[in-house]
N, CA, C and O atoms as a GROMACS GRO file, in nm:
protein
  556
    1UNK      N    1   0.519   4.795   2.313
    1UNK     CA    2   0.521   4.874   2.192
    1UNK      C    3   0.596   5.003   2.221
    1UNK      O    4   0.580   5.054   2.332
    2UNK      N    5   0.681   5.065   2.128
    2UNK     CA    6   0.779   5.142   2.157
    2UNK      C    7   0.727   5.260   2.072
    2UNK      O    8   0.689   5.213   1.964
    3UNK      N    9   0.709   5.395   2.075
    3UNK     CA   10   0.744   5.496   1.971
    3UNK      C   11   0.703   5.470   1.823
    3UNK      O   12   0.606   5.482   1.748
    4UNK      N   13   0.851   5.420   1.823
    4UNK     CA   14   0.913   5.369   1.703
    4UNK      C   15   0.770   5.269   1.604
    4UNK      O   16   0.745   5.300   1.487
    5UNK      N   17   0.707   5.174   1.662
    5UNK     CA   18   0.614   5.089   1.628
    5UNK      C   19   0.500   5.150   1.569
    5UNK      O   20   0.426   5.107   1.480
    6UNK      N   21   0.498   5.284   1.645
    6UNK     CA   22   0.358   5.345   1.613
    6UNK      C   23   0.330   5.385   1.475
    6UNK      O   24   0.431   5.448   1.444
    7UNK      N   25   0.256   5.386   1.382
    7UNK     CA   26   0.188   5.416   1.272
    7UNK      C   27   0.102   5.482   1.214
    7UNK      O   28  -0.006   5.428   1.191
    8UNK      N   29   0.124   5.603   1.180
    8UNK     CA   30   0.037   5.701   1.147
    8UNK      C   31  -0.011   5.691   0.983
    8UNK      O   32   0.044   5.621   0.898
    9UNK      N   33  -0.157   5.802   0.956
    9UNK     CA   34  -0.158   5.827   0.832
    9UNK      C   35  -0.051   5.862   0.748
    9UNK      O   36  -0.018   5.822   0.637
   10UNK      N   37   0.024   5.990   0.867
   10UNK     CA   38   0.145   6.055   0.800
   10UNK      C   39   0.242   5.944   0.747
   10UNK      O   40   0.268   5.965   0.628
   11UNK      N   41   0.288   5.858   0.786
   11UNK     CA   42   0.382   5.764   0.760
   11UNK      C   43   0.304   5.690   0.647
   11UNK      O   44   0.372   5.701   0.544
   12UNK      N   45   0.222   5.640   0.631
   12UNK     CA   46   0.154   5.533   0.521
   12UNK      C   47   0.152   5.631   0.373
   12UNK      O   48   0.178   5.566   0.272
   13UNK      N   49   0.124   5.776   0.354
   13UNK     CA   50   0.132   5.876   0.242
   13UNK      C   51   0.273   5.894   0.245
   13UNK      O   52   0.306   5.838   0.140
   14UNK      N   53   0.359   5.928   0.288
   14UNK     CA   54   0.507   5.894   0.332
   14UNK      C   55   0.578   5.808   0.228
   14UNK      O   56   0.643   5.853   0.134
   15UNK      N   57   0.561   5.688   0.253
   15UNK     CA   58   0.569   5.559   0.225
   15UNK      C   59   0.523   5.548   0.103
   15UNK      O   60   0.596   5.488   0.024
   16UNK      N   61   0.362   5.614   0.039
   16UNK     CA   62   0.314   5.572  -0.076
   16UNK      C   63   0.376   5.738  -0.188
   16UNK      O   64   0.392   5.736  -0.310
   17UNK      N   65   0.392   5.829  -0.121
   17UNK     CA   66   0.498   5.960  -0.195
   17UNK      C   67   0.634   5.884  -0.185
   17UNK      O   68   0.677   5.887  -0.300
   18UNK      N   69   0.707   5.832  -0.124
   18UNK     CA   70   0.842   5.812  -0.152
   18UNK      C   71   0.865   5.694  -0.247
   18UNK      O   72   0.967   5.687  -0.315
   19UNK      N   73   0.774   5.608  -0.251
   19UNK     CA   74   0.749   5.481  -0.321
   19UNK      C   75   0.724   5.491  -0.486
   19UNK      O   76   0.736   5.404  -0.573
   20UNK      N   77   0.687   5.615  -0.493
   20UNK     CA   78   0.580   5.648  -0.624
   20UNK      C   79   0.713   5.676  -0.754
   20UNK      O   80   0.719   5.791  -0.798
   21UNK      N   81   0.763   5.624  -0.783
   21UNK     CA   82   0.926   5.645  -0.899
   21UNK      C   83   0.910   5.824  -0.998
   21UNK      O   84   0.989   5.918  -0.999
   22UNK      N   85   0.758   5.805  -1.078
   22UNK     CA   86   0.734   5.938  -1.138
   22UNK      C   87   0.739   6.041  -1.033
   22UNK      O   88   0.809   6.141  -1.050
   23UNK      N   89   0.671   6.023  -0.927
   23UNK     CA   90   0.701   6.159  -0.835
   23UNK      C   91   0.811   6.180  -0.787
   23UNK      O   92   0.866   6.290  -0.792
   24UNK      N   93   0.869   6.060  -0.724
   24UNK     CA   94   1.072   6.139  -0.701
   24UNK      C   95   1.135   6.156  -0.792
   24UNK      O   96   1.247   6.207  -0.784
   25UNK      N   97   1.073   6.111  -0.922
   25UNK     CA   98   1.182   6.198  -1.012
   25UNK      C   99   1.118   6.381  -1.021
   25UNK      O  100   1.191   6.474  -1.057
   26UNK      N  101   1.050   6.388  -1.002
   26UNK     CA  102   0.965   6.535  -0.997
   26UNK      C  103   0.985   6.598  -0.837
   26UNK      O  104   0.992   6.721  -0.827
   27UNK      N  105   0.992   6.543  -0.754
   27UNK     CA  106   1.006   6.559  -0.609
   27UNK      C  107   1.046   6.484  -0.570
   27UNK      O  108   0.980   6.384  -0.540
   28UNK      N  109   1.212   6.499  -0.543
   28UNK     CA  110   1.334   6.421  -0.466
   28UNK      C  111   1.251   6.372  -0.339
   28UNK      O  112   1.155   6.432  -0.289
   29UNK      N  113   1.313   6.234  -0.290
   29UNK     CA  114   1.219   6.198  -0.142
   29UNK      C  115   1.314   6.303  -0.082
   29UNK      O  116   1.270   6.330   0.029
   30UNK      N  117   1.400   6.357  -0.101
   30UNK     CA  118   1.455   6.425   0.068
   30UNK      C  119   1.333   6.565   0.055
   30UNK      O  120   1.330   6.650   0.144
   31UNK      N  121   1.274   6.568  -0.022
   31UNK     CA  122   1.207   6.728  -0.008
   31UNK      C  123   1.040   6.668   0.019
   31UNK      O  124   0.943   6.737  -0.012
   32UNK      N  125   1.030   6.549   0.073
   32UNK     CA  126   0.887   6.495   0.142
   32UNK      C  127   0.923   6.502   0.262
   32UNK      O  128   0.997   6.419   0.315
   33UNK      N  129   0.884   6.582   0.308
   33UNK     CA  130   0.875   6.619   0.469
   33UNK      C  131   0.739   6.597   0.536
   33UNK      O  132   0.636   6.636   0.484
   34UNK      N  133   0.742   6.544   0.632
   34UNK     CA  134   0.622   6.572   0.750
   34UNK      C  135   0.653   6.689   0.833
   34UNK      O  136   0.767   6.705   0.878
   35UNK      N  137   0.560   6.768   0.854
   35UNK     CA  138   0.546   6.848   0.960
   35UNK      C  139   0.551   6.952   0.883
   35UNK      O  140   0.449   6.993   0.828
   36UNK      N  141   0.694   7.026   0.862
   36UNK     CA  142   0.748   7.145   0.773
   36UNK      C  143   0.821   7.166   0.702
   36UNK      O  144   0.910   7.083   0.723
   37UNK      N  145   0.847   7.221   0.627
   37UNK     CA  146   0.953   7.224   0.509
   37UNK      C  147   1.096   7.311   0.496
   37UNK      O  148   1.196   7.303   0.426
   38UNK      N  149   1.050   7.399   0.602
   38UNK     CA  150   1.164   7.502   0.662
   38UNK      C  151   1.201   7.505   0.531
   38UNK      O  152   1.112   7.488   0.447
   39UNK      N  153   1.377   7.533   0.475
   39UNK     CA  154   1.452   7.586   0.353
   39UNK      C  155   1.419   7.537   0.273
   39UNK      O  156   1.423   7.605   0.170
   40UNK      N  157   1.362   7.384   0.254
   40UNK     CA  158   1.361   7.309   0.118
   40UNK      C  159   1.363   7.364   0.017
   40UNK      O  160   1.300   7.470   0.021
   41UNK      N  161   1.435   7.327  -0.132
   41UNK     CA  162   1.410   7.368  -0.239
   41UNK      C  163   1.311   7.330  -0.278
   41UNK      O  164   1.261   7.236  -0.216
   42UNK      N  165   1.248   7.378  -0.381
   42UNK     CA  166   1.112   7.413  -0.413
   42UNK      C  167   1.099   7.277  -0.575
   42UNK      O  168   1.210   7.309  -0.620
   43UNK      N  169   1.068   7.207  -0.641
   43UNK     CA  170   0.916   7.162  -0.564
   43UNK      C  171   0.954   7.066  -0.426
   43UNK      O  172   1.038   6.978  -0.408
   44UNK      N  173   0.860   7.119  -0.349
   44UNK     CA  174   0.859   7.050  -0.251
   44UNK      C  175   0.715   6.979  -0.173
   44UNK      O  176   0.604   7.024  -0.201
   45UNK      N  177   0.734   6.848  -0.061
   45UNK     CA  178   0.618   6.883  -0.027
   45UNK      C  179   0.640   6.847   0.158
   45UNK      O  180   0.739   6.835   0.230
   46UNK      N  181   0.473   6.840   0.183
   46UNK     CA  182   0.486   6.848   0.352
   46UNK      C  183   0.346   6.750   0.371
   46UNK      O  184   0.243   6.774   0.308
   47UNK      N  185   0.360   6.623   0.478
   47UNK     CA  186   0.299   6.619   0.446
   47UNK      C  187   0.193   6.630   0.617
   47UNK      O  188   0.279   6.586   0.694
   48UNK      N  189   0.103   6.653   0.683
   48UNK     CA  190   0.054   6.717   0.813
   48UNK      C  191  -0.062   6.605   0.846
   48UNK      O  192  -0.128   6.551   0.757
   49UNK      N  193  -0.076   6.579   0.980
   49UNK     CA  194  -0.182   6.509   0.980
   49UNK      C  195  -0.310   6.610   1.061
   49UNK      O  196  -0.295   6.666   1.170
   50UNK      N  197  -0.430   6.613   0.979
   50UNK     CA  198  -0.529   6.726   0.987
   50UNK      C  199  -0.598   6.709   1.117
   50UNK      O  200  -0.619   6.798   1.200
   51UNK      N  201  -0.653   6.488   1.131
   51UNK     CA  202  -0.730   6.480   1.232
   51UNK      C  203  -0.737   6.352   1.233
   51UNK      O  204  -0.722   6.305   1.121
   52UNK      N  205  -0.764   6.230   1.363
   52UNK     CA  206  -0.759   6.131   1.391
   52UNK      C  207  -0.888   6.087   1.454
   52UNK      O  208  -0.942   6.152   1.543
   53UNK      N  209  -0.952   5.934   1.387
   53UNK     CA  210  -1.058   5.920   1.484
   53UNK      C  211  -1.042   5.738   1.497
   53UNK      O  212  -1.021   5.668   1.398
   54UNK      N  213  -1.051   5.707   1.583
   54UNK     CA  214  -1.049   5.571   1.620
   54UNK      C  215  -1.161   5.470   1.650
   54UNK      O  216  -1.254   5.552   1.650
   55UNK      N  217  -1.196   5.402   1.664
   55UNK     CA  218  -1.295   5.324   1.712
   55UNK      C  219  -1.275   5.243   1.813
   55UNK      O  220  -1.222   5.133   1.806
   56UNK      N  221  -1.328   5.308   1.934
   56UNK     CA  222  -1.332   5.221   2.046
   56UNK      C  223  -1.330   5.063   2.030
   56UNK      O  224  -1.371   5.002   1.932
   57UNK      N  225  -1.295   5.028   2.103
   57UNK     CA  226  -1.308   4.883   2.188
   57UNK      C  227  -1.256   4.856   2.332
   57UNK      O  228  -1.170   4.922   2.391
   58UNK      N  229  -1.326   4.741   2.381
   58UNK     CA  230  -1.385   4.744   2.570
   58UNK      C  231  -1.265   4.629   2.596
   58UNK      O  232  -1.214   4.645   2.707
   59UNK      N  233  -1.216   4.533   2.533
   59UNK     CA  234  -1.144   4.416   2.525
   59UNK      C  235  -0.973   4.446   2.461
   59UNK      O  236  -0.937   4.476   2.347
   60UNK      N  237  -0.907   4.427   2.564
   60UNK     CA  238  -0.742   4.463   2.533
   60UNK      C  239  -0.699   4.392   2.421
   60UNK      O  240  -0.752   4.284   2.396
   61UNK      N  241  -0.640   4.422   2.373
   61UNK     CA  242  -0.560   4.289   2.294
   61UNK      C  243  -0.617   4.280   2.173
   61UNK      O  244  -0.535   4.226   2.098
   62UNK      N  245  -0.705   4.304   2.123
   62UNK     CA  246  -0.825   4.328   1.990
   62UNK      C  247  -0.742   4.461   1.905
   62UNK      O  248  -0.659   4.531   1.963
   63UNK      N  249  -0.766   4.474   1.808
   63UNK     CA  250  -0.737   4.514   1.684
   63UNK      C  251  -0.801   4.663   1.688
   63UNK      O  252  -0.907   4.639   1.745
   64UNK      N  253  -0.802   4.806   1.660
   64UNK     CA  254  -0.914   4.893   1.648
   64UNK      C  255  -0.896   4.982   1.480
   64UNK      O  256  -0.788   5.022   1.436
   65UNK      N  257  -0.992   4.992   1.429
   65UNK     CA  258  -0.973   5.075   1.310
   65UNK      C  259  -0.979   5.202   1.388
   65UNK      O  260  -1.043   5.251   1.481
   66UNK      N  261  -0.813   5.253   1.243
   66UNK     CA  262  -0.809   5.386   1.261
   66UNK      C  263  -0.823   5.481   1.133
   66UNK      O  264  -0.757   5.453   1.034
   67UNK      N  265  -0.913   5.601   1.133
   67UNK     CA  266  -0.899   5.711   1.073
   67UNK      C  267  -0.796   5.806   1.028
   67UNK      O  268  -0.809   5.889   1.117
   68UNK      N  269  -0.732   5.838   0.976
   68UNK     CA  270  -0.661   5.986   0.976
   68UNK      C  271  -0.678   6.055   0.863
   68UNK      O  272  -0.679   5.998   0.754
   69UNK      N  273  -0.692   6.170   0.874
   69UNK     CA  274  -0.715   6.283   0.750
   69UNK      C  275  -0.613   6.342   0.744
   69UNK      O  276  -0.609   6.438   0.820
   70UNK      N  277  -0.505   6.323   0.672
   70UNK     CA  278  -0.380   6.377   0.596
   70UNK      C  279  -0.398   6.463   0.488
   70UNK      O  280  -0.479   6.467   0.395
   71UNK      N  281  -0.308   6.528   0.521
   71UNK     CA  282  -0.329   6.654   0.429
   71UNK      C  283  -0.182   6.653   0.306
   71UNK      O  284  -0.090   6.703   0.371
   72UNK      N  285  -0.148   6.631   0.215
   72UNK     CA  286   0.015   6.659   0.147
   72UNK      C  287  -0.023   6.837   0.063
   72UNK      O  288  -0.123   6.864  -0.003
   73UNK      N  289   0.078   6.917   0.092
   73UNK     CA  290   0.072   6.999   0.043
   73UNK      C  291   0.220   7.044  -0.030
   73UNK      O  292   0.336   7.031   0.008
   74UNK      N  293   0.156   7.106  -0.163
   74UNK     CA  294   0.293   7.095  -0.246
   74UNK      C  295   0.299   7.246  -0.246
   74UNK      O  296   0.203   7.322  -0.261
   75UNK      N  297   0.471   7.291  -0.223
   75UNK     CA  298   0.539   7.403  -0.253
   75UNK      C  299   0.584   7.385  -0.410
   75UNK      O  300   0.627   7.281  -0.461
   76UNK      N  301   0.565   7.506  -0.473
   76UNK     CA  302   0.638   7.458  -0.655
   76UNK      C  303   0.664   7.614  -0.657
   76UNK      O  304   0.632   7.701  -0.576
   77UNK      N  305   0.748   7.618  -0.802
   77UNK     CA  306   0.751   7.760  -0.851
   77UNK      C  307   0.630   7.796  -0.983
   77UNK      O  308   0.598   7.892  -1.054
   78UNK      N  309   0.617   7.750  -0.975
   78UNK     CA  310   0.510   7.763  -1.066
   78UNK      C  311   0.331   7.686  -1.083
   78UNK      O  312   0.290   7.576  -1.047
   79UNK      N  313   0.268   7.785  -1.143
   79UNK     CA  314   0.115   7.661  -1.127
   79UNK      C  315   0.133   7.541  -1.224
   79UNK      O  316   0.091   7.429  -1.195
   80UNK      N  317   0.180   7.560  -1.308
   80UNK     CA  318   0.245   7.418  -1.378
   80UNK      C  319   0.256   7.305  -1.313
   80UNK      O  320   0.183   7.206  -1.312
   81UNK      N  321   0.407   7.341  -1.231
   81UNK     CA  322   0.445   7.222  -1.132
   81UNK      C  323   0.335   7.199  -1.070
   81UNK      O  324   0.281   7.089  -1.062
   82UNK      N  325   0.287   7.327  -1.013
   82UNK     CA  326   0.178   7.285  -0.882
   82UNK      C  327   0.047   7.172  -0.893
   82UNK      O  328  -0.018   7.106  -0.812
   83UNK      N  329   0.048   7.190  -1.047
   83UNK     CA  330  -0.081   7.111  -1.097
   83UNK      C  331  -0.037   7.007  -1.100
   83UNK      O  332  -0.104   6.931  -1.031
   84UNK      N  333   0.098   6.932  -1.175
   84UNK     CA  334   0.155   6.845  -1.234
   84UNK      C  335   0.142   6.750  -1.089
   84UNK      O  336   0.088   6.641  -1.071
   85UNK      N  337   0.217   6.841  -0.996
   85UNK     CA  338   0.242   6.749  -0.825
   85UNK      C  339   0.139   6.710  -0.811
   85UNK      O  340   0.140   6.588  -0.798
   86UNK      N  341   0.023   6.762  -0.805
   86UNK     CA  342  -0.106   6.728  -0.752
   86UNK      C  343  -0.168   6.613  -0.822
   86UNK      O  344  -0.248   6.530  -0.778
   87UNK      N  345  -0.119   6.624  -0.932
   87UNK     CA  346  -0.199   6.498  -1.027
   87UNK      C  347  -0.074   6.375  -1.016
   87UNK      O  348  -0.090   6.267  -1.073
   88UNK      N  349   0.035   6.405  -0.945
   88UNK     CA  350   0.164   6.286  -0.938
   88UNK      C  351   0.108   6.226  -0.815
   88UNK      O  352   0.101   6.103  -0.814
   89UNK      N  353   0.062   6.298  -0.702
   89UNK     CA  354   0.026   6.296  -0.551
   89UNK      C  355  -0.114   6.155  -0.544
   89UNK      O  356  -0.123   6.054  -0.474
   90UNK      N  357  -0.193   6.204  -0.635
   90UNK     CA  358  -0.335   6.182  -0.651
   90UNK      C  359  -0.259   6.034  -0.685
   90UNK      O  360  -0.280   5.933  -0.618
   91UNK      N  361  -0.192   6.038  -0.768
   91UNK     CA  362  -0.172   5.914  -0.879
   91UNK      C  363  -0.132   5.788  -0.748
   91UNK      O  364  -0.178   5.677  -0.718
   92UNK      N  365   0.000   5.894  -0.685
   92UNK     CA  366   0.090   5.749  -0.596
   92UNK      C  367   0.004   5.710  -0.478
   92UNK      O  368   0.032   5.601  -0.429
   93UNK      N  369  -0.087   5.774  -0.427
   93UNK     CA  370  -0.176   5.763  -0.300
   93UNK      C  371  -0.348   5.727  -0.316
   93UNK      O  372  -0.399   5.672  -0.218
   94UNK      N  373  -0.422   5.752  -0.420
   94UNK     CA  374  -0.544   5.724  -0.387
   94UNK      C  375  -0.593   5.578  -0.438
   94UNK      O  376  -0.535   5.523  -0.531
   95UNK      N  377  -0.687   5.529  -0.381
   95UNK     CA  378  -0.773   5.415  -0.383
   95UNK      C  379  -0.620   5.264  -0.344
   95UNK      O  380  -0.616   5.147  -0.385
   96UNK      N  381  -0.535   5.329  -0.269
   96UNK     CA  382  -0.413   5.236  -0.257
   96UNK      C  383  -0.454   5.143  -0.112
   96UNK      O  384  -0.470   5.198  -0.003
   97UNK      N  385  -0.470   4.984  -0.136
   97UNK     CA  386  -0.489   4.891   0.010
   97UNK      C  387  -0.401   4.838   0.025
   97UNK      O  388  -0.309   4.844  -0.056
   98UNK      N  389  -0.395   4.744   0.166
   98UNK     CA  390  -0.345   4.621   0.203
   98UNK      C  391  -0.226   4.684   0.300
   98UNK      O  392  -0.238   4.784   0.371
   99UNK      N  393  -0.128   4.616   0.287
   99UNK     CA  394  -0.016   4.640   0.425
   99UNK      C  395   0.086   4.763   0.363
   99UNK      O  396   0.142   4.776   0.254
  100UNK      N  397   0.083   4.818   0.447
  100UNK     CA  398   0.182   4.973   0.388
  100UNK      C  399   0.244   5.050   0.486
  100UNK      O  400   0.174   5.132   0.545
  101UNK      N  401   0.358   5.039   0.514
  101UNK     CA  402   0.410   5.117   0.598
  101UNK      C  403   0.393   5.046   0.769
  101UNK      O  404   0.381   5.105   0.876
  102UNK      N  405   0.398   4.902   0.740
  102UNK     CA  406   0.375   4.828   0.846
  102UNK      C  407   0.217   4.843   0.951
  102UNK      O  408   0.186   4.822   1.068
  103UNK      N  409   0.152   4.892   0.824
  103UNK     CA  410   0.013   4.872   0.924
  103UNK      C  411  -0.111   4.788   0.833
  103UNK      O  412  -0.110   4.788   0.710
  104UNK      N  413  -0.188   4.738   0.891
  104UNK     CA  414  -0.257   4.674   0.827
  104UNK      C  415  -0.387   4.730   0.734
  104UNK      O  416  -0.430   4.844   0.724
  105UNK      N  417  -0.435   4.597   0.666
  105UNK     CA  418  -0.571   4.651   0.613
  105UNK      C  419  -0.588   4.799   0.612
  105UNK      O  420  -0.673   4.866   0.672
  106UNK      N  421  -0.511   4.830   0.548
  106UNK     CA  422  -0.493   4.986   0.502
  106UNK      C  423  -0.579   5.046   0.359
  106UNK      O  424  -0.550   4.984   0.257
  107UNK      N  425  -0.647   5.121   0.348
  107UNK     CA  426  -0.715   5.150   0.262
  107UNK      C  427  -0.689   5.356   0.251
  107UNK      O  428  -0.702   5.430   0.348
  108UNK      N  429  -0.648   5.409   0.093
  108UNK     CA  430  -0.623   5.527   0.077
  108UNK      C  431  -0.772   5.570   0.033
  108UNK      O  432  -0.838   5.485  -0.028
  109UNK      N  433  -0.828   5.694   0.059
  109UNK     CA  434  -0.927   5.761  -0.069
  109UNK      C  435  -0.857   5.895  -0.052
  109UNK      O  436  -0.766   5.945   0.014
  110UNK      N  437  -0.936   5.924  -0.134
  110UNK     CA  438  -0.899   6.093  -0.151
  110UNK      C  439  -1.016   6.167  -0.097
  110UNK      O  440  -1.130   6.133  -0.132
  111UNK      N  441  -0.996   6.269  -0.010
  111UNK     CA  442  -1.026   6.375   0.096
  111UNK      C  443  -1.082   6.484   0.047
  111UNK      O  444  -1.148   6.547   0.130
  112UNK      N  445  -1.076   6.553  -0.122
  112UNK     CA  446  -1.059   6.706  -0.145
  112UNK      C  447  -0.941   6.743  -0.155
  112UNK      O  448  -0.836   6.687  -0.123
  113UNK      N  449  -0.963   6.855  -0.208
  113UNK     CA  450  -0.798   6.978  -0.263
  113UNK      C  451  -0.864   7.088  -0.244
  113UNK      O  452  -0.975   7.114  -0.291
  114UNK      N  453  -0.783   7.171  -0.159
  114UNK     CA  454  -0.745   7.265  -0.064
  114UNK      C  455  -0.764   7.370  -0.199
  114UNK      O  456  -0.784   7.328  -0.313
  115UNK      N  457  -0.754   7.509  -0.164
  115UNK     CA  458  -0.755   7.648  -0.262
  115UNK      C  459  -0.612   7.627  -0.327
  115UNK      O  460  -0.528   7.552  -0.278
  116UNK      N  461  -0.598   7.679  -0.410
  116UNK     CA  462  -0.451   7.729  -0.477
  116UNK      C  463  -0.446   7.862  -0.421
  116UNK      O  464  -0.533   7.948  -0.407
  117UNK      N  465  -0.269   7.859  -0.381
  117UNK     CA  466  -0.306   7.960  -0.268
  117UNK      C  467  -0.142   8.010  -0.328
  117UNK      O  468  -0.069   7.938  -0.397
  118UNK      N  469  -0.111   8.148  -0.281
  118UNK     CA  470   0.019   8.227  -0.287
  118UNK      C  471   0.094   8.158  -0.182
  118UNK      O  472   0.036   8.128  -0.078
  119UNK      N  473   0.226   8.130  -0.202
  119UNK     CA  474   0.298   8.065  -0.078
  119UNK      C  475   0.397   8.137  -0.082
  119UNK      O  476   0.408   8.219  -0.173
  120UNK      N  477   0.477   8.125  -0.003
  120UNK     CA  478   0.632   8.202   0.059
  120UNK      C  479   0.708   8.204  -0.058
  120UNK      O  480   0.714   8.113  -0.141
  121UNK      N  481   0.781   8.341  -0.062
  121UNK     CA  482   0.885   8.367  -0.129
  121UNK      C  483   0.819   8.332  -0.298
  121UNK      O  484   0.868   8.263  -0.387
  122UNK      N  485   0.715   8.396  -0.294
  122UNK     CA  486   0.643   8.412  -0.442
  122UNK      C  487   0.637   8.237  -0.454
  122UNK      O  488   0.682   8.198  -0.562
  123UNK      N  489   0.611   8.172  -0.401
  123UNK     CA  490   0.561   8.030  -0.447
  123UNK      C  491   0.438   7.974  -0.463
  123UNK      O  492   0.360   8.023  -0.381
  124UNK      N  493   0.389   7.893  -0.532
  124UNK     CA  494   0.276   7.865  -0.561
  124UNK      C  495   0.229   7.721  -0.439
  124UNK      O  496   0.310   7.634  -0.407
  125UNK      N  497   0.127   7.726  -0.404
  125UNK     CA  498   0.055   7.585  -0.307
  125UNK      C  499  -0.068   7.537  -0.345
  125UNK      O  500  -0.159   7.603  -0.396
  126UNK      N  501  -0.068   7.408  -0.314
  126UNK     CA  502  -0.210   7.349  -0.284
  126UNK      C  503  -0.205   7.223  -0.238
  126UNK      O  504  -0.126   7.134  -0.270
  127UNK      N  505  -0.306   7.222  -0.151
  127UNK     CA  506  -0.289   7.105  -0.061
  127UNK      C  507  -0.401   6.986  -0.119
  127UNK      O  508  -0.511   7.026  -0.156
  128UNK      N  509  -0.378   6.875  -0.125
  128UNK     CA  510  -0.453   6.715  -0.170
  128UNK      C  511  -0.477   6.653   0.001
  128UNK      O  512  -0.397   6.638   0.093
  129UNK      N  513  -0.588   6.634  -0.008
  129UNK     CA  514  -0.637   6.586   0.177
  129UNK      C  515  -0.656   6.390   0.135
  129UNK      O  516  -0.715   6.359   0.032
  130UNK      N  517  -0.628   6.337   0.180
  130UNK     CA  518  -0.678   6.186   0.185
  130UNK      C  519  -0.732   6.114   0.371
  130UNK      O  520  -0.689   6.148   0.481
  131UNK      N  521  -0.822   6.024   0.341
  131UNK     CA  522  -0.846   5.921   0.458
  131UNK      C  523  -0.802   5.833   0.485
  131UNK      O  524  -0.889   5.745   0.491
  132UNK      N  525  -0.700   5.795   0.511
  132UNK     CA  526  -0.634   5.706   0.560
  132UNK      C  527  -0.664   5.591   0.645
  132UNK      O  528  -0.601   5.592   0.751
  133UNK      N  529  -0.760   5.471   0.623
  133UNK     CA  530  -0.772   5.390   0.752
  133UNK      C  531  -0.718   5.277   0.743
  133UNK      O  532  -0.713   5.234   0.628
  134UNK      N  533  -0.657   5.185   0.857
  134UNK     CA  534  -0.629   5.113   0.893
  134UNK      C  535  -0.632   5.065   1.080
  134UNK      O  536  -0.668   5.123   1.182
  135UNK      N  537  -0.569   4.918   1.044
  135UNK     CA  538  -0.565   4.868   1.189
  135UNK      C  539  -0.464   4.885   1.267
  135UNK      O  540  -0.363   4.914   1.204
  136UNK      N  541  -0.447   4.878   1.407
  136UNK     CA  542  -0.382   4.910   1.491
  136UNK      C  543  -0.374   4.842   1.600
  136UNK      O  544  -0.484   4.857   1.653
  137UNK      N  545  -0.304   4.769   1.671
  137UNK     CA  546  -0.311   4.733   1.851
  137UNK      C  547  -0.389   4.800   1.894
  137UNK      O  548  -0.368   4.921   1.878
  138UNK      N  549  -0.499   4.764   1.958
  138UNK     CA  550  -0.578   4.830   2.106
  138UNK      C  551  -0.510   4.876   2.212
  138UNK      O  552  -0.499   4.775   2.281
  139UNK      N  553  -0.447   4.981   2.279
  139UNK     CA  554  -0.385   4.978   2.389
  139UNK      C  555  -0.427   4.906   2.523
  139UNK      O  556  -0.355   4.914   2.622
   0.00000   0.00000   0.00000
């Protein structure tokens, strides 16, 4: 298994934001970023992974469910947008199963929403958290 193979929450919200047609017309996929958003034009989003938990297993070669708590947080100019993203976000990602982003038995919920908060350069934020689980190779 290479890098490349590996499969995160980040990638499966990724996948279900770039996938979603109403939200790239509202938020171009080039302005869905993981990690940071550095210059992007504004609306934009990011999307971070908060925290990971796995479930052991003693036997190689076996399957393990995985956790992740993803966070997407939207940059906008306004609380308008900011609301609008959040309810586009909610729409393309929650209660979403099955194979996505090349990982299995994948199941979305929704996590909570973060404060509405002042962001850079007079911009408006708020972050949408989801759980992300699915299966994975055992190392």
């Amino acid at each position: 298994m290479s890098g490349a193979d590996v499969v995160t929450g980040s990638d499966i919200i990724g996948a279900l934001l770039r996938g979603y047609e109403p939200l790239t017309r509202f938020v171009p996929s080039d302005r869905i970023k993981a990690g940071r958003l550095g210059t992007t034009p504004l609306p934009a989003l990011v999307i971070t992974m908060i925290s990971s938990v796995d479930r052991q297993t003693l036997k190689r070669g076996r399957m393990v469910r995985r956790t992740d708590r993803i966070s997407v947080t939207v940059r906008a100019e306004s609380h308008r947008d900011r609301k609008f993203a959040i309810r586009l976000i909610r729409l393309a990602c929650a209660d979403r199963t099955g194979r996505i982003a090349g990982a299995e038995r994948v199941s979305v919920l929704t996590a909570g929403k973060g404060p509405e908060v002042d962001g850079p350069a007079d911009s408006f934020e708020q972050a949408q958290d989801f759980k992300v689980s699915f299966d994975e190779p055992a190392f």
